[in-house]
PQR file of N, CA, C, O and H, with PARSE charges and radii, in Angstrom:
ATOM      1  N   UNK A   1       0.812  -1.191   0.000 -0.4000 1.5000
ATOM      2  CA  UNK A   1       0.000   0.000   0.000 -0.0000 2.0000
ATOM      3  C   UNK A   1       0.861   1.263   0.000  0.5500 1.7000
ATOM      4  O   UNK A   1       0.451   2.347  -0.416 -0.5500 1.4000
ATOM      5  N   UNK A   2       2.113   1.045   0.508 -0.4000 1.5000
ATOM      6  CA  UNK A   2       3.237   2.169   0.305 -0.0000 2.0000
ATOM      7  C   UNK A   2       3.568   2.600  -1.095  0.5500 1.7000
ATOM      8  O   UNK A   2       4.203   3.655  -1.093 -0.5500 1.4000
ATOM      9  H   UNK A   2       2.446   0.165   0.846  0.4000 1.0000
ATOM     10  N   UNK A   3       3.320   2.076  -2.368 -0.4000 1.5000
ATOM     11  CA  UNK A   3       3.369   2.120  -3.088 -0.0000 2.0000
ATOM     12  C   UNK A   3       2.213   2.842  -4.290  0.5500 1.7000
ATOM     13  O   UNK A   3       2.336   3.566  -5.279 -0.5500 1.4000
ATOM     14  H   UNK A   3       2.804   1.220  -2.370  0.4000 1.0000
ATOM     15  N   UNK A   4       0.975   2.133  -3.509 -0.4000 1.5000
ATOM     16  CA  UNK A   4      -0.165   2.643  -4.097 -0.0000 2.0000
ATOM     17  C   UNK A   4      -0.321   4.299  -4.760  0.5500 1.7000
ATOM     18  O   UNK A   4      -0.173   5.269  -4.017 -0.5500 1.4000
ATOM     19  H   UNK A   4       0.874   1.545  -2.706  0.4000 1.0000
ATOM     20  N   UNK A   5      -0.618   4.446  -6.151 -0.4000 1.5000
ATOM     21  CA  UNK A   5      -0.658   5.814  -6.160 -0.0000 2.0000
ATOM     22  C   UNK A   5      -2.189   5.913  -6.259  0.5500 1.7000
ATOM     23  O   UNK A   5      -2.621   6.862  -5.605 -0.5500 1.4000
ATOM     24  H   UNK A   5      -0.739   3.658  -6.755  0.4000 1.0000
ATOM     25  N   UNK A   6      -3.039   5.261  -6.837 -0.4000 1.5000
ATOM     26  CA  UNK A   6      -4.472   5.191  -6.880 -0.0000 2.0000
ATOM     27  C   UNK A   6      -5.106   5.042  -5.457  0.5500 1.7000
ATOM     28  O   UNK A   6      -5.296   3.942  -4.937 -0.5500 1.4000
ATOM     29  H   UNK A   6      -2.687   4.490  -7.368  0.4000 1.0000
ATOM     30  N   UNK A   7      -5.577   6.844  -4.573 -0.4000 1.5000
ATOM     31  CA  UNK A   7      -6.114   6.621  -3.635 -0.0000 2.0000
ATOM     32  C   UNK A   7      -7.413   5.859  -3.320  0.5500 1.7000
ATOM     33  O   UNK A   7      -7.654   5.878  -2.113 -0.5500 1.4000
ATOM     34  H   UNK A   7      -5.423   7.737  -4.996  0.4000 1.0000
ATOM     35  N   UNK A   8      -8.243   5.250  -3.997 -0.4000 1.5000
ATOM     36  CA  UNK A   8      -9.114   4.344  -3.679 -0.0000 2.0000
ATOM     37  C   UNK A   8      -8.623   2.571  -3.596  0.5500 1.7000
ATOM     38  O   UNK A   8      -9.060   1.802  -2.740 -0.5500 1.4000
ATOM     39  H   UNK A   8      -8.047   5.236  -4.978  0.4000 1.0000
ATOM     40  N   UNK A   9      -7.825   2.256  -4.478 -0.4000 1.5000
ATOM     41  CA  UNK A   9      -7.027   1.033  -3.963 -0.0000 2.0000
ATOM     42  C   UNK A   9      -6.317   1.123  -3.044  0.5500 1.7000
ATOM     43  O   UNK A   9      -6.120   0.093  -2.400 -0.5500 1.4000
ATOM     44  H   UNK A   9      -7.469   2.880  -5.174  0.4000 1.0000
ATOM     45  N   UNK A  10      -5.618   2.451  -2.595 -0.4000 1.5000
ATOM     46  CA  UNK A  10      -4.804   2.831  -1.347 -0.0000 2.0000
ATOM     47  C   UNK A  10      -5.886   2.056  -0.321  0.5500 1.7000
ATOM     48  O   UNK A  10      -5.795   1.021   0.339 -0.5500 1.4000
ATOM     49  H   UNK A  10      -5.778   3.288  -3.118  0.4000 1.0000
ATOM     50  N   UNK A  11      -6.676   2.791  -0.456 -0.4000 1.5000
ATOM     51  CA  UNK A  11      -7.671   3.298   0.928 -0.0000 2.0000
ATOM     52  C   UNK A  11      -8.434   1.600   1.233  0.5500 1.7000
ATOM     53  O   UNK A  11      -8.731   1.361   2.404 -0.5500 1.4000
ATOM     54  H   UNK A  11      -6.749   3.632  -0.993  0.4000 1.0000
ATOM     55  N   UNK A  12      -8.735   0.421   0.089 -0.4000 1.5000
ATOM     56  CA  UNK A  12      -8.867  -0.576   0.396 -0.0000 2.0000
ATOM     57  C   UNK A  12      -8.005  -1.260   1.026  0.5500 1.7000
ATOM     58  O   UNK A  12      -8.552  -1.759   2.010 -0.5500 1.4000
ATOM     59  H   UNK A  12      -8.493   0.615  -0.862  0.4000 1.0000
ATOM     60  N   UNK A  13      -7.075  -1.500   0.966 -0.4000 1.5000
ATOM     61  CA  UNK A  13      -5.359  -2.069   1.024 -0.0000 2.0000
ATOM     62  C   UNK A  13      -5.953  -1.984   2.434  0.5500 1.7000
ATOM     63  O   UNK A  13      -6.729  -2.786   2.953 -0.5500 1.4000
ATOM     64  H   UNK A  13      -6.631  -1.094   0.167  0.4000 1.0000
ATOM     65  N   UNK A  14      -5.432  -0.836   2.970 -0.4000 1.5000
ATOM     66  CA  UNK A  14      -5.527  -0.231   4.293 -0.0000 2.0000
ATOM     67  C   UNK A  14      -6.769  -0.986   4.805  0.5500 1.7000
ATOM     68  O   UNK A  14      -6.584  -1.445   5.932 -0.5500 1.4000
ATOM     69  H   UNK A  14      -4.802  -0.184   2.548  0.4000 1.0000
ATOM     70  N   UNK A  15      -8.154  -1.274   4.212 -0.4000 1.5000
ATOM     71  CA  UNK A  15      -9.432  -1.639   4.973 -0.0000 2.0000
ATOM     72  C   UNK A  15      -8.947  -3.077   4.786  0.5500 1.7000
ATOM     73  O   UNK A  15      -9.244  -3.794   5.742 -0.5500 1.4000
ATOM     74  H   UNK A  15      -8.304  -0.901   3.296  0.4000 1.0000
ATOM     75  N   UNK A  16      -8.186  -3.765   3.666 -0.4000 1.5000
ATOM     76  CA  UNK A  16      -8.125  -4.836   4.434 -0.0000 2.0000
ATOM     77  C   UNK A  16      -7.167  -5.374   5.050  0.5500 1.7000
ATOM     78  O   UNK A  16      -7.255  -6.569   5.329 -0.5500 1.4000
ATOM     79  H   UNK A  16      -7.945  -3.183   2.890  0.4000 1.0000
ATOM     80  N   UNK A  17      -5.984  -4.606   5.424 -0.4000 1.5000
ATOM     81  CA  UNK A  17      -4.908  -4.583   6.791 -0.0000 2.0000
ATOM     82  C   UNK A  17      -5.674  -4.554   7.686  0.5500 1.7000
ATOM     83  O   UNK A  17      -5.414  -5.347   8.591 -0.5500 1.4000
ATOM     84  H   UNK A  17      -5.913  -3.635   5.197  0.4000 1.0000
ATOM     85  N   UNK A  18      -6.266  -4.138   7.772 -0.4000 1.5000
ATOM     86  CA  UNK A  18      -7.153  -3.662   9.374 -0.0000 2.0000
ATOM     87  C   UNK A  18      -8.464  -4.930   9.597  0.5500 1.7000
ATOM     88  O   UNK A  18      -8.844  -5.341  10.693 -0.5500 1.4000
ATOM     89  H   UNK A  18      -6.478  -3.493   7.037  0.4000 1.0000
ATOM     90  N   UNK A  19      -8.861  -5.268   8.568 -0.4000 1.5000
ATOM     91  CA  UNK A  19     -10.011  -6.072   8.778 -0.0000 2.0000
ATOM     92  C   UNK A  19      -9.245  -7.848   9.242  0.5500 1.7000
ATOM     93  O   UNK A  19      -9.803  -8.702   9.931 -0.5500 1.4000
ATOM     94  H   UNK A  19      -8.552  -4.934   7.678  0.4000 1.0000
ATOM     95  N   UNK A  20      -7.605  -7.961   8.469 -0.4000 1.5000
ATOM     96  CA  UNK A  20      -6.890  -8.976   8.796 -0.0000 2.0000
ATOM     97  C   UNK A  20      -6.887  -9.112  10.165  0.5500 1.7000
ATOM     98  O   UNK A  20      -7.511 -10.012  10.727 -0.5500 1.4000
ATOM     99  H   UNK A  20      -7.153  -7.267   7.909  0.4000 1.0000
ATOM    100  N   UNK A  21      -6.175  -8.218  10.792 -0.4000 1.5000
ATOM    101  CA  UNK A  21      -5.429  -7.355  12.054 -0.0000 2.0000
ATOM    102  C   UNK A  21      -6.712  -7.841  13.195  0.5500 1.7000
ATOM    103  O   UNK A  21      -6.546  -8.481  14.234 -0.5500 1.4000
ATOM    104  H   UNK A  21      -5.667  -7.487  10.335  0.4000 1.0000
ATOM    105  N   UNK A  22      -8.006  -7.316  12.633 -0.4000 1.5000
ATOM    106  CA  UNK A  22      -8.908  -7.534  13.748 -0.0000 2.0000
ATOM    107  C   UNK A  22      -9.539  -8.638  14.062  0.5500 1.7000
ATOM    108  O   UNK A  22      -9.931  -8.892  15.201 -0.5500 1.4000
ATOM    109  H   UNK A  22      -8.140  -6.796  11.789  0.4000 1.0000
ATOM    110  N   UNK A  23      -9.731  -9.632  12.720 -0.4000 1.5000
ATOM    111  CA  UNK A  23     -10.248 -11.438  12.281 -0.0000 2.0000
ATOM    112  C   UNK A  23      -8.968 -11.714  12.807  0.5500 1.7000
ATOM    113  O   UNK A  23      -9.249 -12.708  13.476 -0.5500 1.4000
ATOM    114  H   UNK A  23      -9.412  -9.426  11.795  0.4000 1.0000
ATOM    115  N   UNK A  24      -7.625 -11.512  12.994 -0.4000 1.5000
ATOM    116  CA  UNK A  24      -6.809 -12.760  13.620 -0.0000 2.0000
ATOM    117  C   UNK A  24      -6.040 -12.027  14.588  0.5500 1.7000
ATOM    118  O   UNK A  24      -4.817 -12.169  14.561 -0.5500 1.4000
ATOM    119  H   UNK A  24      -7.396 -10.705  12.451  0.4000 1.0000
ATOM    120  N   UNK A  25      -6.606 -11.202  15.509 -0.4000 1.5000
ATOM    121  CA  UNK A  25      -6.171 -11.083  16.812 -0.0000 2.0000
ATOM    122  C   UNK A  25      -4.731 -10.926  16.832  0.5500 1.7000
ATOM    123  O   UNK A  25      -3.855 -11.426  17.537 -0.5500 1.4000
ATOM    124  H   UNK A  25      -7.599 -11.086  15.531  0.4000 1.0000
ATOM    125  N   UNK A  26      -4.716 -10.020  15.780 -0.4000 1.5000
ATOM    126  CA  UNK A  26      -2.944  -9.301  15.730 -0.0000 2.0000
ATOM    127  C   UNK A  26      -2.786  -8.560  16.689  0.5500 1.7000
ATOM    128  O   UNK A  26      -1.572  -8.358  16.721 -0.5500 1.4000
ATOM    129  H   UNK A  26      -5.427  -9.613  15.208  0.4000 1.0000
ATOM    130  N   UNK A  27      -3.349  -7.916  17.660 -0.4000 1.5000
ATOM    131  CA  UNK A  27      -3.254  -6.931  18.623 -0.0000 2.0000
ATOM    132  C   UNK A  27      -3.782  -7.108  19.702  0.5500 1.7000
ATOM    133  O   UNK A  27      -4.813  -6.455  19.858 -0.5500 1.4000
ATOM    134  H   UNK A  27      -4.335  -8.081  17.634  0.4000 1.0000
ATOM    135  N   UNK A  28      -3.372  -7.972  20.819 -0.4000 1.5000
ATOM    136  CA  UNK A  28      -3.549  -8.500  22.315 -0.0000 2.0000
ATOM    137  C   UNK A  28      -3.168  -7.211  23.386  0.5500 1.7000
ATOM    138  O   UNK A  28      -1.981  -7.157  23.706 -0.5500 1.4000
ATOM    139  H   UNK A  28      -2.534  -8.502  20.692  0.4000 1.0000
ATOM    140  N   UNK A  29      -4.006  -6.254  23.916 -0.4000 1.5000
ATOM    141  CA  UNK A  29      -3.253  -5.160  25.455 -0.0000 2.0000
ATOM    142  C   UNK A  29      -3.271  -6.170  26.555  0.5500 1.7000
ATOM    143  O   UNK A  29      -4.166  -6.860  27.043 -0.5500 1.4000
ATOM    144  H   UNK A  29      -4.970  -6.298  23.656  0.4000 1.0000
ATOM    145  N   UNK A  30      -1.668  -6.000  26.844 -0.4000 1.5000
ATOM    146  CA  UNK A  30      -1.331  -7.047  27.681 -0.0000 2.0000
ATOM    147  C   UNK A  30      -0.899  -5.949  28.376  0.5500 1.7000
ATOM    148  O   UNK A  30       0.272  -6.030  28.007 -0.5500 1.4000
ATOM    149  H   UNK A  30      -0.942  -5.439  26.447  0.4000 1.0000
ATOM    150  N   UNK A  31      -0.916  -4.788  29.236 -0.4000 1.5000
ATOM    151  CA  UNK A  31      -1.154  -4.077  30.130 -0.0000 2.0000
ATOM    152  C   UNK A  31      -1.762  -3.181  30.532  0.5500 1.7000
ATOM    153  O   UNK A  31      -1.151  -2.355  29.854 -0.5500 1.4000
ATOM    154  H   UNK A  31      -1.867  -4.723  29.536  0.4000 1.0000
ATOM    155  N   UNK A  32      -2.762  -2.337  31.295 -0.4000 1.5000
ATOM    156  CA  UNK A  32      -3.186  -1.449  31.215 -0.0000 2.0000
ATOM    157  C   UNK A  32      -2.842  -0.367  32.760  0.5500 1.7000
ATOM    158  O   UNK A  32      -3.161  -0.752  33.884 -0.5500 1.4000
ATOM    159  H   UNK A  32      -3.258  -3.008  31.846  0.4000 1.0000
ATOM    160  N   UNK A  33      -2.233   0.832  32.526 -0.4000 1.5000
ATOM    161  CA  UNK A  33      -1.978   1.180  33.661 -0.0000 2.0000
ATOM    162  C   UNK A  33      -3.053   1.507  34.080  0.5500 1.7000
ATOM    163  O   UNK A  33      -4.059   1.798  33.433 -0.5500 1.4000
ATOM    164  H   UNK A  33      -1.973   1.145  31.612  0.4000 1.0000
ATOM    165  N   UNK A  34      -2.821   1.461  35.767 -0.4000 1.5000
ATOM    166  CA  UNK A  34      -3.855   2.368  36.773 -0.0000 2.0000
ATOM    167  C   UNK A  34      -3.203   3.214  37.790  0.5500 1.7000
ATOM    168  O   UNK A  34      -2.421   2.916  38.693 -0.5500 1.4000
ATOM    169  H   UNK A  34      -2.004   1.225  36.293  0.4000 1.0000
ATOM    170  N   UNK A  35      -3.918   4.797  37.279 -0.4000 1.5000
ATOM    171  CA  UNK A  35      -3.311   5.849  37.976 -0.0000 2.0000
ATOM    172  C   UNK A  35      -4.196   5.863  39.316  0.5500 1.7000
ATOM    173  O   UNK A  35      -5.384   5.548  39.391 -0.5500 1.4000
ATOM    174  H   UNK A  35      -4.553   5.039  36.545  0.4000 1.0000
ATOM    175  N   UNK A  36      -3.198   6.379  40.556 -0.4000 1.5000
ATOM    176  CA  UNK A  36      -3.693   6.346  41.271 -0.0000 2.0000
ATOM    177  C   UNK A  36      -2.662   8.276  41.619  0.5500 1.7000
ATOM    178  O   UNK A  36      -1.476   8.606  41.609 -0.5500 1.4000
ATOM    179  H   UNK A  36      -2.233   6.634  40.495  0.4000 1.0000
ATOM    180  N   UNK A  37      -3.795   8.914  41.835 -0.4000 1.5000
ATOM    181  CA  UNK A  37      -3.052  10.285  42.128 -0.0000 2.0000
ATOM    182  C   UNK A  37      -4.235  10.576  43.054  0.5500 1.7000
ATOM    183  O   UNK A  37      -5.425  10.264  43.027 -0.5500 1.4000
ATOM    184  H   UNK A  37      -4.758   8.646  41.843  0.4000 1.0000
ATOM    185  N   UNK A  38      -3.503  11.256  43.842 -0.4000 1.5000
ATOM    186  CA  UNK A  38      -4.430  11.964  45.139 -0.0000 2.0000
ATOM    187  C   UNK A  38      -4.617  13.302  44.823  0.5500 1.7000
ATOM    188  O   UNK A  38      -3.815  13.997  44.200 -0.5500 1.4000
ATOM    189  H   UNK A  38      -2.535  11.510  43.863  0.4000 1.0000
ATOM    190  N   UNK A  39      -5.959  13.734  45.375 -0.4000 1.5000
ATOM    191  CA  UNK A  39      -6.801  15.390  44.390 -0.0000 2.0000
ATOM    192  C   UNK A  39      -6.931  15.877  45.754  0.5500 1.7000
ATOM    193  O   UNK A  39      -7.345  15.148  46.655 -0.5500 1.4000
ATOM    194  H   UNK A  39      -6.611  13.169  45.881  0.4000 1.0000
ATOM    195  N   UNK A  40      -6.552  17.225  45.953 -0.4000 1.5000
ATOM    196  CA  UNK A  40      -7.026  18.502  46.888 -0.0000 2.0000
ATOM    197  C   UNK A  40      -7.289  19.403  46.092  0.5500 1.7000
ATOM    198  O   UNK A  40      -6.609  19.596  45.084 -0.5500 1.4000
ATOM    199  H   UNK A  40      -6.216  17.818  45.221  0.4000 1.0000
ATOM    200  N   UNK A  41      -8.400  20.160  46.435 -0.4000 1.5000
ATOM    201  CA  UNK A  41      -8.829  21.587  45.673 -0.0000 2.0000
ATOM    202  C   UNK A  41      -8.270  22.380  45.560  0.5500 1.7000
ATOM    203  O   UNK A  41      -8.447  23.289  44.749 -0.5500 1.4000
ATOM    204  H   UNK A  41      -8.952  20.004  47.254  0.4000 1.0000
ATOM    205  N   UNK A  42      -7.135  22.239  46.610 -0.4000 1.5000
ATOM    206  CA  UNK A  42      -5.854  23.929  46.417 -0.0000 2.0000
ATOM    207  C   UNK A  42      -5.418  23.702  45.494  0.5500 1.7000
ATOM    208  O   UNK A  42      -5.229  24.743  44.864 -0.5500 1.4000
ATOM    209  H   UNK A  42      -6.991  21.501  47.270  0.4000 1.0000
ATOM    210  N   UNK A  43      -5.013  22.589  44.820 -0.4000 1.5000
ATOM    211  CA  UNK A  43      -3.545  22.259  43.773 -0.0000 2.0000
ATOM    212  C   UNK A  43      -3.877  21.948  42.793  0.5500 1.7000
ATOM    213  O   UNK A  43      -4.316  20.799  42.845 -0.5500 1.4000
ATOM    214  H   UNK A  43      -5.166  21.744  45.332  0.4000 1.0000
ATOM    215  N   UNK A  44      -3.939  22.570  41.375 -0.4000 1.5000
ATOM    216  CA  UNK A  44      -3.968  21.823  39.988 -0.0000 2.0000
ATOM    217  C   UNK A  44      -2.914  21.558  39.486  0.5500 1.7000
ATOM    218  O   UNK A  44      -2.097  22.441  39.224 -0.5500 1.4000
ATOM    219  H   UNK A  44      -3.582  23.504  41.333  0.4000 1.0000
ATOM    220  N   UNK A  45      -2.703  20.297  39.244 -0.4000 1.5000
ATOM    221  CA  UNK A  45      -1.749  19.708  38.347 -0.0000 2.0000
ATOM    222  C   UNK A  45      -2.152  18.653  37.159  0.5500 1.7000
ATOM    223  O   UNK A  45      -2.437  17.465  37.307 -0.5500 1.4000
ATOM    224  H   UNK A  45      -3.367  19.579  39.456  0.4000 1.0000
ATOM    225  N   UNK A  46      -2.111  19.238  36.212 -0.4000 1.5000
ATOM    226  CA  UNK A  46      -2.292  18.417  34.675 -0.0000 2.0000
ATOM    227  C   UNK A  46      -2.190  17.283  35.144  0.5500 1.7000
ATOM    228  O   UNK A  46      -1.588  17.151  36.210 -0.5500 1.4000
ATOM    229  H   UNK A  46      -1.879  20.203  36.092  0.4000 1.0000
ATOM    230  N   UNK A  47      -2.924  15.795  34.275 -0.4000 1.5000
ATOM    231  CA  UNK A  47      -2.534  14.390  34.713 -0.0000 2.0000
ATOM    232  C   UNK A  47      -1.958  14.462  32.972  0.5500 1.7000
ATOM    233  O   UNK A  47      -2.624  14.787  31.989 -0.5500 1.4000
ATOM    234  H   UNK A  47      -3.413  15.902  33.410  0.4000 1.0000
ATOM    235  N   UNK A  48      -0.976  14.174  33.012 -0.4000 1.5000
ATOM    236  CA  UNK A  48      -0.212  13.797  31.386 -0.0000 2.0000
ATOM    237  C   UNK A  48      -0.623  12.209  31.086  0.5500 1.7000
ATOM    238  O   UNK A  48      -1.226  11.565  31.944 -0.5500 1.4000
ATOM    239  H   UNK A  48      -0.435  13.910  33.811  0.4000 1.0000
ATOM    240  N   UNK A  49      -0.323  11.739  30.048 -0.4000 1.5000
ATOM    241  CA  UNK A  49      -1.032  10.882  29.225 -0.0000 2.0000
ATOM    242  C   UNK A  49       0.492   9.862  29.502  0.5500 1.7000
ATOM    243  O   UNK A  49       0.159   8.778  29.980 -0.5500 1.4000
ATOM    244  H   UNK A  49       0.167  12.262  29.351  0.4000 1.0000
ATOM    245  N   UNK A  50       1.444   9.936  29.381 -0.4000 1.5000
ATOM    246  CA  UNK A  50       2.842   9.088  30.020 -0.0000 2.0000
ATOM    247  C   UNK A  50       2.405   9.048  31.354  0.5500 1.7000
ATOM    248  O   UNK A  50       2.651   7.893  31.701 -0.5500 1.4000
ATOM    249  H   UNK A  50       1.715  10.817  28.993  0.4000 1.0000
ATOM    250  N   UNK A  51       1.895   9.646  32.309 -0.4000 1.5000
ATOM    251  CA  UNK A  51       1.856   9.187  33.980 -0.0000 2.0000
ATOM    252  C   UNK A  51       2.854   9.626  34.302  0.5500 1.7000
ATOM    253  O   UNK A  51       3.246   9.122  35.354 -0.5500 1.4000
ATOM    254  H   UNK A  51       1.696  10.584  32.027  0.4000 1.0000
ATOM    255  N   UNK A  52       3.829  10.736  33.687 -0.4000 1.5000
ATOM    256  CA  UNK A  52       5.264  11.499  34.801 -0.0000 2.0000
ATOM    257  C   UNK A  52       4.109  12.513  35.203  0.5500 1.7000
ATOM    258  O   UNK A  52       3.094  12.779  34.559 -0.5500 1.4000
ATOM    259  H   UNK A  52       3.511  11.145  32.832  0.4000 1.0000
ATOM    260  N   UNK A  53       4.565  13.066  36.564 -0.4000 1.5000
ATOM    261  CA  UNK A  53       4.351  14.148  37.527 -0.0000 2.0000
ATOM    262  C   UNK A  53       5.097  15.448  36.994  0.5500 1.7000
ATOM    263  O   UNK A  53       6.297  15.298  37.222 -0.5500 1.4000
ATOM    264  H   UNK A  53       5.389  12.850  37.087  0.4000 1.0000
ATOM    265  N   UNK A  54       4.872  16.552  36.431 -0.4000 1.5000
ATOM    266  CA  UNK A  54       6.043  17.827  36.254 -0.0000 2.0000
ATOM    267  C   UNK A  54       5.418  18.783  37.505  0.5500 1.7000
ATOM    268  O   UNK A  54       4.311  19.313  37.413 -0.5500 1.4000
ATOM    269  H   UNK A  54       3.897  16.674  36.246  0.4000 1.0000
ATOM    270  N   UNK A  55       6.247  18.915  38.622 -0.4000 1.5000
ATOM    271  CA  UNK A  55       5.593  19.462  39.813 -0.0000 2.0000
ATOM    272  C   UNK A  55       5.814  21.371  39.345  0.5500 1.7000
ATOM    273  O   UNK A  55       5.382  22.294  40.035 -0.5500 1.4000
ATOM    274  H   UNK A  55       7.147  18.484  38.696  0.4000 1.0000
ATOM    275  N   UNK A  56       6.512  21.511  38.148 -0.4000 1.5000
ATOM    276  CA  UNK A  56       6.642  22.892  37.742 -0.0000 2.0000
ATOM    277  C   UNK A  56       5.080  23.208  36.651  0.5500 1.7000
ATOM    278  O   UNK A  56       4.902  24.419  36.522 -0.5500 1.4000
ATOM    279  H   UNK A  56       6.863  20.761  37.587  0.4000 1.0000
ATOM    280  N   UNK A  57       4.431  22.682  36.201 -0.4000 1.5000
ATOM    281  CA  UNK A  57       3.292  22.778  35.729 -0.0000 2.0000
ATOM    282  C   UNK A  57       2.073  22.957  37.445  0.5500 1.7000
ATOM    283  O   UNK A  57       1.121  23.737  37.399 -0.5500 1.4000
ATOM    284  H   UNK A  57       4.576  21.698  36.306  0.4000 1.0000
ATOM    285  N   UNK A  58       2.262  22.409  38.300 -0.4000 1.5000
ATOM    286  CA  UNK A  58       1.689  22.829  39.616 -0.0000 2.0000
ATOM    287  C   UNK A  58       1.345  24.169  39.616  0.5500 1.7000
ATOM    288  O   UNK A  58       2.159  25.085  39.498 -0.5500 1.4000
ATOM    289  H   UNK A  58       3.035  21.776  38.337  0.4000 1.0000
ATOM    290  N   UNK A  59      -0.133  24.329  39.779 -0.4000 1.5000
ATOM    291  CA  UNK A  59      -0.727  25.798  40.053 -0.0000 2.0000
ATOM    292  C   UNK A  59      -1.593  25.580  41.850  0.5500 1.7000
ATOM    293  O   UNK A  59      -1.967  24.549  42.408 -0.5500 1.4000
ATOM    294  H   UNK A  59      -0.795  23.585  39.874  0.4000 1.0000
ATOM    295  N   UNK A  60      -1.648  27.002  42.298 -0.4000 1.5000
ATOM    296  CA  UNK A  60      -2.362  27.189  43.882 -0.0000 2.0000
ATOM    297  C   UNK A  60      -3.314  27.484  43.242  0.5500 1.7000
ATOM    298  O   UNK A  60      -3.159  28.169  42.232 -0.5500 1.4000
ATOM    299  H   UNK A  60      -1.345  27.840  41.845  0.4000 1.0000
ATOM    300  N   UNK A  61      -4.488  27.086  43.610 -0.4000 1.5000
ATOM    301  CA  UNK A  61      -5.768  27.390  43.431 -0.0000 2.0000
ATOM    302  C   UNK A  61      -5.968  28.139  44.679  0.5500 1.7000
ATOM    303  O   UNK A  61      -5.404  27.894  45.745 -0.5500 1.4000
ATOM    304  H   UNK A  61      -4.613  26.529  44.431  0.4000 1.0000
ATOM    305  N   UNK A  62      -7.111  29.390  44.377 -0.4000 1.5000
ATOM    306  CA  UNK A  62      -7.349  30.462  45.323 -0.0000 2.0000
ATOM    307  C   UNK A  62      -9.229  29.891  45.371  0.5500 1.7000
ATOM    308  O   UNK A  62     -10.038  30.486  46.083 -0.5500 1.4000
ATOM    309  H   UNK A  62      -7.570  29.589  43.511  0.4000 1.0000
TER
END
C-alpha cells in the first residue's frame, strides 16, 4: 500500500490490513496502567497521558 498511487485502492489495502489485524487477533493489550493520584482543591496539576508528575506545571488554586 506504500506504493499505491491510486487513492481508492490505497484506501482498500488499508481496509483490508485492518479487517486482517482484527479477524486474527494481531493486537492483544497485555497491560493497562492504573493511575492512582491523590486530588485537593488547592492544587492543579495536569494528569499527562505518560503518567510522569512535572511538579513545575503545579498551580495554587485560590
Amino acid at each position: 500500500m506504500l506504493v499505491e498511487t491510486d487513492t481508492a485502492k490505497r484506501n482498500q489495502l488499508i481496509k483490508q490490513a485492518y479487517e486482517i489485524s482484527i479477524k486474527d487477533w494481531a493486537y492483544i493489550p497485555l497491560h493497562q496502567q492504573a493511575l492512582a493520584w491523590g486530588v485537593s482543591k488547592k492544587v492543579n496539576l495536569p494528569q499527562r497521558a505518560d503518567n510522569l508528575v512535572m511538579f513545575h506545571w503545579a498551580t495554587k488554586q485560590e
